[in-house]
C-alpha positions in Angstrom: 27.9 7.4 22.0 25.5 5.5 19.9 24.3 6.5 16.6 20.5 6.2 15.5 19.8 6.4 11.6 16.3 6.1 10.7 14.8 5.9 7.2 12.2 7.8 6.1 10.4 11.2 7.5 6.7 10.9 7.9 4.3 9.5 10.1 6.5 6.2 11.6 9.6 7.8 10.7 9.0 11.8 12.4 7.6 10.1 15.5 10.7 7.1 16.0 12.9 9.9 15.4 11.7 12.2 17.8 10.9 9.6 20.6 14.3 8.0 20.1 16.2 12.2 20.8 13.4 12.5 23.7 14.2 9.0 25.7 17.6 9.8 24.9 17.9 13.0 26.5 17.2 11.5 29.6 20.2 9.3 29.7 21.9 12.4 28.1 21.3 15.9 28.5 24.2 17.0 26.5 23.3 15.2 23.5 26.5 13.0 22.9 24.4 10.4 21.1 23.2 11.2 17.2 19.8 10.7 15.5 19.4 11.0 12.0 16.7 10.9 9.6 17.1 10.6 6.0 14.4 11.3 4.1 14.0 11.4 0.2 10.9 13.9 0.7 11.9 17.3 2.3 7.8 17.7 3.7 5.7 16.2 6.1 2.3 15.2 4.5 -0.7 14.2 5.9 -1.7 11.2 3.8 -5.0 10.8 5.0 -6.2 13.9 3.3 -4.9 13.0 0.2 -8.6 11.5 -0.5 -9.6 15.3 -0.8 -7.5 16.5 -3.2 -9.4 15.0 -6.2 -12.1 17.5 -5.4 -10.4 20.7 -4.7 -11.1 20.5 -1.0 -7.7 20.5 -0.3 -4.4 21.3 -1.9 -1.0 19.7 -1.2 0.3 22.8 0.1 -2.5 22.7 2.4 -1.5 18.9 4.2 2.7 19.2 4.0 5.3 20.9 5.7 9.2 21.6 5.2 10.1 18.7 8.1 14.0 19.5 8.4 13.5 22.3 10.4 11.2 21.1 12.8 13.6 17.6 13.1 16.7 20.1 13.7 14.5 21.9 16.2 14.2 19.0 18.1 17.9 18.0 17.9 17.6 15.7 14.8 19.8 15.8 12.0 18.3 15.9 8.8 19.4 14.4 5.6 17.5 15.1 2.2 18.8 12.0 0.3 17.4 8.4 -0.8 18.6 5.5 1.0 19.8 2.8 -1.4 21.3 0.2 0.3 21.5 -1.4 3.9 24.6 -3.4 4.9 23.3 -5.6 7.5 27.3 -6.5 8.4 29.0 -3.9 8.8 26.0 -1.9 9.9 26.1 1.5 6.9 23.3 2.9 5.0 24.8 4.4 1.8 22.4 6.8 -0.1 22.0 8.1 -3.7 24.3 11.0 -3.5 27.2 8.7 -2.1 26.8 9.3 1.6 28.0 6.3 4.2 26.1 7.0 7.4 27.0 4.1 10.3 25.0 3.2 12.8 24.7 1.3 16.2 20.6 1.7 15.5 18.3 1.2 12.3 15.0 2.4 11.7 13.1 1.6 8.9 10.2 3.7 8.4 10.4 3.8 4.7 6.4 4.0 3.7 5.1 2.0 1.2 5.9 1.1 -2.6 2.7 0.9 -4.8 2.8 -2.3 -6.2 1.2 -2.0 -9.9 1.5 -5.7 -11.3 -1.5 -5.9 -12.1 -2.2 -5.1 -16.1 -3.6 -2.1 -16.8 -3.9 -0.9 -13.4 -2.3 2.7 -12.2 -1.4 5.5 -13.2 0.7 4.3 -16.3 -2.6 1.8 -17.0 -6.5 2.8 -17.6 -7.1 3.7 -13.6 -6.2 7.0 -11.2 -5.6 6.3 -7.5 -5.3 8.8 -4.6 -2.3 7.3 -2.9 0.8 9.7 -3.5 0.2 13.9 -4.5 1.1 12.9 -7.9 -1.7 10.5 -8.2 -4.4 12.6 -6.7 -3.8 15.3 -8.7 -4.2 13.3 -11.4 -6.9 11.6 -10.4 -8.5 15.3 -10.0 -8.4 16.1 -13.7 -9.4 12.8 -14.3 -12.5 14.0 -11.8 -13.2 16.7 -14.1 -13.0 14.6 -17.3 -16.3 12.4 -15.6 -17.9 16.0 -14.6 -17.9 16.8 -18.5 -18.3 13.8 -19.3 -20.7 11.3 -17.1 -20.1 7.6 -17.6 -20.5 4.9 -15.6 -17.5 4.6 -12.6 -16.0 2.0 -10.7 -14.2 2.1 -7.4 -12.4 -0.2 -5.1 -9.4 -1.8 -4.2 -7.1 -5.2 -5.2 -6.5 -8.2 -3.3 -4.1 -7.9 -0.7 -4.8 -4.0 -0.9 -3.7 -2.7 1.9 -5.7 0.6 2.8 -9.2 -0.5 1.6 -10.2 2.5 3.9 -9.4 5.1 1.8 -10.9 3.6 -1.5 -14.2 3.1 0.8 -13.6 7.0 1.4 -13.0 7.7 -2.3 -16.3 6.5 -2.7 -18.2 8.6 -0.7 -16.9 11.7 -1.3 -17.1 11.0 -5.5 -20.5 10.3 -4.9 -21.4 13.6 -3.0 -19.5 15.6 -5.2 -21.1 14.2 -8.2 -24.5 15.2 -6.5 -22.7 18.3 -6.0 -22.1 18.8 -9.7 -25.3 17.7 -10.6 -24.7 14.7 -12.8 -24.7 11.8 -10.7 -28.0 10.4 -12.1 -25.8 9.9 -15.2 -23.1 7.9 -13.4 -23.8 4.4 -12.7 -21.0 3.9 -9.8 -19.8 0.0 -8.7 -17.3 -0.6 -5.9 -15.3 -4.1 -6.2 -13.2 -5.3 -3.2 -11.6 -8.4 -2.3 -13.3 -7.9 1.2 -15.7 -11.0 1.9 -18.0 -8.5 2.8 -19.1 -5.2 3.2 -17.1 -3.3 6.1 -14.5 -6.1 6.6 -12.0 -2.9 6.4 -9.0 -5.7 6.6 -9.6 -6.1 9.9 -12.6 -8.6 10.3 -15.3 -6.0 10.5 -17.2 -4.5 13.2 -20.2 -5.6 14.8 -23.3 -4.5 12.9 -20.9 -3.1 9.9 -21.8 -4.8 7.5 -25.6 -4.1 7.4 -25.0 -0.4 8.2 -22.7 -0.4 5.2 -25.2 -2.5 2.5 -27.9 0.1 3.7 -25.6 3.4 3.3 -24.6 1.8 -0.6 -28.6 1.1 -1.4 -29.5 4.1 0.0 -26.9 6.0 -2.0 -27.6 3.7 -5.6 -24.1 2.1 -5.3 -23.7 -1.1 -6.6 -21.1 -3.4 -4.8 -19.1 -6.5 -5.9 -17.5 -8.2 -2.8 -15.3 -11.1 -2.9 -13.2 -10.5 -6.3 -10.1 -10.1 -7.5 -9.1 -7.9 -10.5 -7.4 -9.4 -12.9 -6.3 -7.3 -15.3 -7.7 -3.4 -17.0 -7.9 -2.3 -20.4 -9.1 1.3 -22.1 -12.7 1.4 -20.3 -12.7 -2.0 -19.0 -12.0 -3.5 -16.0 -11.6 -7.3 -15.8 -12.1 -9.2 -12.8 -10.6 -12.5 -11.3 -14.2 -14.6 -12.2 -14.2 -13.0 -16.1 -16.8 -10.5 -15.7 -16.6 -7.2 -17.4 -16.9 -4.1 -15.5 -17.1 -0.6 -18.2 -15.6 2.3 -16.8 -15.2 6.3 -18.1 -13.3 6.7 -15.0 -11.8 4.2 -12.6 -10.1 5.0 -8.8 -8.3 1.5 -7.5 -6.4 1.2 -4.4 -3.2 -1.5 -5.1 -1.1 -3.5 -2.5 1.7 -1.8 -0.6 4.9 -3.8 -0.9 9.1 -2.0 0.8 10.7 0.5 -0.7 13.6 0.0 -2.9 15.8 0.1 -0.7 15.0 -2.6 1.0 14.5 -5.3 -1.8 18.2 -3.7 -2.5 19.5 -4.9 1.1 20.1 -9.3 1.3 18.5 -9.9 4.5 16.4 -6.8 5.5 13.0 -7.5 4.0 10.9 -10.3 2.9 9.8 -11.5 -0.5 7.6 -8.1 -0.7 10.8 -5.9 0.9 8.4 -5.9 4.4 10.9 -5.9 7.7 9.6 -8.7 9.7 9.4 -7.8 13.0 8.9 -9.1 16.5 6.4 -7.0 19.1 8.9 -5.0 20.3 9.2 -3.8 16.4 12.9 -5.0 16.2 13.7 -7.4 12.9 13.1 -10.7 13.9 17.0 -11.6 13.1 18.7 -8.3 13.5 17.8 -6.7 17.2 19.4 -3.4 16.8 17.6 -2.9 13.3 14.1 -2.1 14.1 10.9 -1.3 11.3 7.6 0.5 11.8 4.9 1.8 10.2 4.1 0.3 6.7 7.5 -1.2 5.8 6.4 -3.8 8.2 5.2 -7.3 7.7 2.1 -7.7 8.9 0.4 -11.0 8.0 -3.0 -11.1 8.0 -4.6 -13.2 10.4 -7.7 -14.0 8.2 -8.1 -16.4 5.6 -10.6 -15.4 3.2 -11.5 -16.4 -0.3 -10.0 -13.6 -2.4 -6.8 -11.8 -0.3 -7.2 -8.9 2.4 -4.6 -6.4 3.4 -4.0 -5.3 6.3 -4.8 -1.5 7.1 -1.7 -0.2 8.3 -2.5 3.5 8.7 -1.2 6.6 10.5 -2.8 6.2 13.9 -1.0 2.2 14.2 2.4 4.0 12.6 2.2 6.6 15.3 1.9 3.7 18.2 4.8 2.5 16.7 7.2 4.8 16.9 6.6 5.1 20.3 7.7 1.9 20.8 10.8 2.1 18.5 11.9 5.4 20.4 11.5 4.1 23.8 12.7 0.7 23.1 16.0 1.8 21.6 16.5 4.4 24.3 16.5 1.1 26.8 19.0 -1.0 24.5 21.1 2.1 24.6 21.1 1.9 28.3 21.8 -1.6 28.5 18.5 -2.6 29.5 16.9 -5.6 28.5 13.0 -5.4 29.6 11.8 -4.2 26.2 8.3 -3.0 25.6 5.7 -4.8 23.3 2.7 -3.9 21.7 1.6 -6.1 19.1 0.5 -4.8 15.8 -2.9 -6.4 16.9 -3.4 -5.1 19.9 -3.0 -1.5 18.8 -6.6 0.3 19.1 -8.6 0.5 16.0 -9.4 4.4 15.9 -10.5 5.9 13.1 -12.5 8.6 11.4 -14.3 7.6 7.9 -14.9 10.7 5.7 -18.1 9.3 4.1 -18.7 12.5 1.7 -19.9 15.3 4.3 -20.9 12.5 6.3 -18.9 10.4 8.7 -18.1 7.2 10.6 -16.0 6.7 13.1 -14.6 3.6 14.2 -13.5 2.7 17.5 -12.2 -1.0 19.1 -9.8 -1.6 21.9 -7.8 -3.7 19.1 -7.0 -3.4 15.4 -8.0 -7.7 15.2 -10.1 -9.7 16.9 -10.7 -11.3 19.9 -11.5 -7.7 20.9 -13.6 -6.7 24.7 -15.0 -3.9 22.6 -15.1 -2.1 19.0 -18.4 0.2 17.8 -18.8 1.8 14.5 -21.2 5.1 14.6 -22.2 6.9 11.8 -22.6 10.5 11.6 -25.3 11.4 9.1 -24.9 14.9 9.8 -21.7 16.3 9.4 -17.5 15.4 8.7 -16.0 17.5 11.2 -14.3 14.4 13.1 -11.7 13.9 10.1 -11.2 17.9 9.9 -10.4 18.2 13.2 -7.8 15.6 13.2 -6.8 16.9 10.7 -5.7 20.3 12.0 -4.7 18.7 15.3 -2.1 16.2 13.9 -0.6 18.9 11.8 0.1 21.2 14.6 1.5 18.3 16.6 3.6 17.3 13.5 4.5 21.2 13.2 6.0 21.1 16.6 7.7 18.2 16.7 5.2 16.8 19.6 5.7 13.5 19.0 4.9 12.1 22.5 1.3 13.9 22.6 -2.1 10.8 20.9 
């Protein structure tokens, strides 16, 4: 009988989970062999939306779920508990509340720890951020404040940010819902981004990206500083990497992701930013039967640039992911040794771009170049694309449908 612990209960973690019981059952319809997830989040939430929540469009109630039951549902034994500590050697996570859980399999599926090193920045700082429920509620009375009281705004993310994507979506929406509230001729609004240009996105850019994107920002009034770091914010000030000032009344940054606590806490598990490195079949480069996905991975980025990119590692490459991990520990567990691969940059760029009641979607046959195709198409009309995924991923999340796109 093997035993499968994975960390963490959201996008990577749910669908690892779920994959690794479904392959499983095939080797074992009576269920001999044990998955686990421990979680230190009882819901399910639907990150991407999290952009919304600033503006009332959607509560947090609206994007989560209770995700024990729909694990248990599915055969998958749910722990509500924070994992501490990984012993490599004799193969135990231990958790907060003093449980020892063995395992013959390890997932780590952890999410990401917002790293706030830089001065000032964060919510303890001068800036909001949208990244956890906490911060974009926050960031929503923060919203207000501006709404009250107009002052000039800046947007953007940090080098080595890693989801520039949703700051580019912050944006948008801020600036239609300051139209909205009829005060954004008394906003001057700047976005600053470590991107060498416009619509890099992390990922190189698309083809004709970077022009559509410097005529959406003119059209829309917003100025844009590519190409810098931030070094450091005070009260109203941001200050950036060449010594410029940038004044703010309200300021929305996106940081860098770095691993959980738990695994900095674990010799040997993580990298110098507690990343798992991993090889294409997602199992740790040095430990085979310990396996990572989603964004406690280490995913270098494959382009050099003058100020440091992230790499977007978002829900749609976590979901691929899992898939992997499930199917891949299912062979190990029957002794097989032709293990599937899918490099992180081969994964399929999809992706929709709220652009504030506007939209653009995004579409390549892989995440980073050399690619055979990738498009981005704007929709000037309407956002439904988002809001449909929306309601679609949290129905499949809902049912515990983890093998469905």
């Amino acid at each position: 009988m093997a035993t499968v612990v994975v960390l963490g209960g959201n996008f990577a973690g749910c669908t690892s989970a779920l994959e690794v019981r479904r392959h499983l059952r095939k080797l074992d319809p009576d269920g001999a062999h044990e998955v686990i997830v421990v979680s230190r989040s009882e819901d399910f939430l639907f990150v991407p939306s999290l952009t919304w929540v600033p503006f009332q469009e959607r509560e947090i109630a609206d994007i989560s779920f209770p995700v024990g039951p729909v694990l248990e549902a599915h055969g998958v034994q749910f722990v509500h508990d924070t994992a501490e500590r990984v012993d490599l050697a004799e193969q135990v996570v231990t958790t907060a509340a003093g449980q020892r859980l063995p395992y013959d399999f390890l997932v780590v599926a952890t999410g990401p720890k917002l790293d706030w090193s830089i001065p000032g920045l964060g919510p303890s700082g001068f800036t909001s951020c949208i990244c956890t429920p906490p911060d974009a509620l926050a960031a929503r009375t923060a919203f207000e404040r501006l709404v009250d009281e107009p002052g000039p705004v800046v947007v953007g993310a940090t080098q080595r940010a890693g989801c520039i994507g949703a700051a580019y979506e912050f944006l948008l929406n801020l600036e239609f819902q300051l139209r909205q509230h009829g005060v954004r001729d008394r906003v001057e609004l700047t976005w600053v981004t470590p991107e060498p240009f416009l619509g890099h996105f992390g990922i190189g850019g698309l083809p004709h990206a970077q022009g559509l994107m410097e005529r959406f920002f003119e059209h829309l009034g917003i100025r844009w500083r590519t190409g810098v770091a931030i070094d450091h914010a005070e009260e109203g000030t941001m200050v950036l990497g060449d010594g410029s000032h940038l004044e703010f009344a309200f300021a929305m940054i996106v940081p860098p992701f770095v691993g959980q606590d738990v695994v900095a806490a674990s010799p040997g598990l993580g990298n110098a930013h507690a990343l798992v490195p991993v090889r294409d079949t997602y199992q740790h480069r040095e430990h085979p039967n310990v396996f990572g996905a989603g964004v406690a991975i280490d995913v270098p980025s494959p382009f050099s640039t003058p100020v440091a990119v992230g790499v977007p590692k978002t829900g749609y490459p976590a979901d691929v992911e899992g898939k992997v991990v499930g199917e891949n520990i299912a062979r190990l567990v029957a002794s097989r040794v032709d293990l599937r691969e899918r490099p992180f940059s081969q994964i399929p760029g999809l992706c929709v771009l709220d652009a504030g009641h506007k939209e653009v979607v995004i579409v390549a046959n892989h995440l980073f170049p050399p690619r055979d195709h990738a498009l981005l198409i704007p929709n000037p009309l309407y956002d439904e694309g988002k809001r449909l995924f929306e309601r679609y991923y949290l129905w499949k999340a809902r049912h515990g449908y983890s093998w469905l796109p």
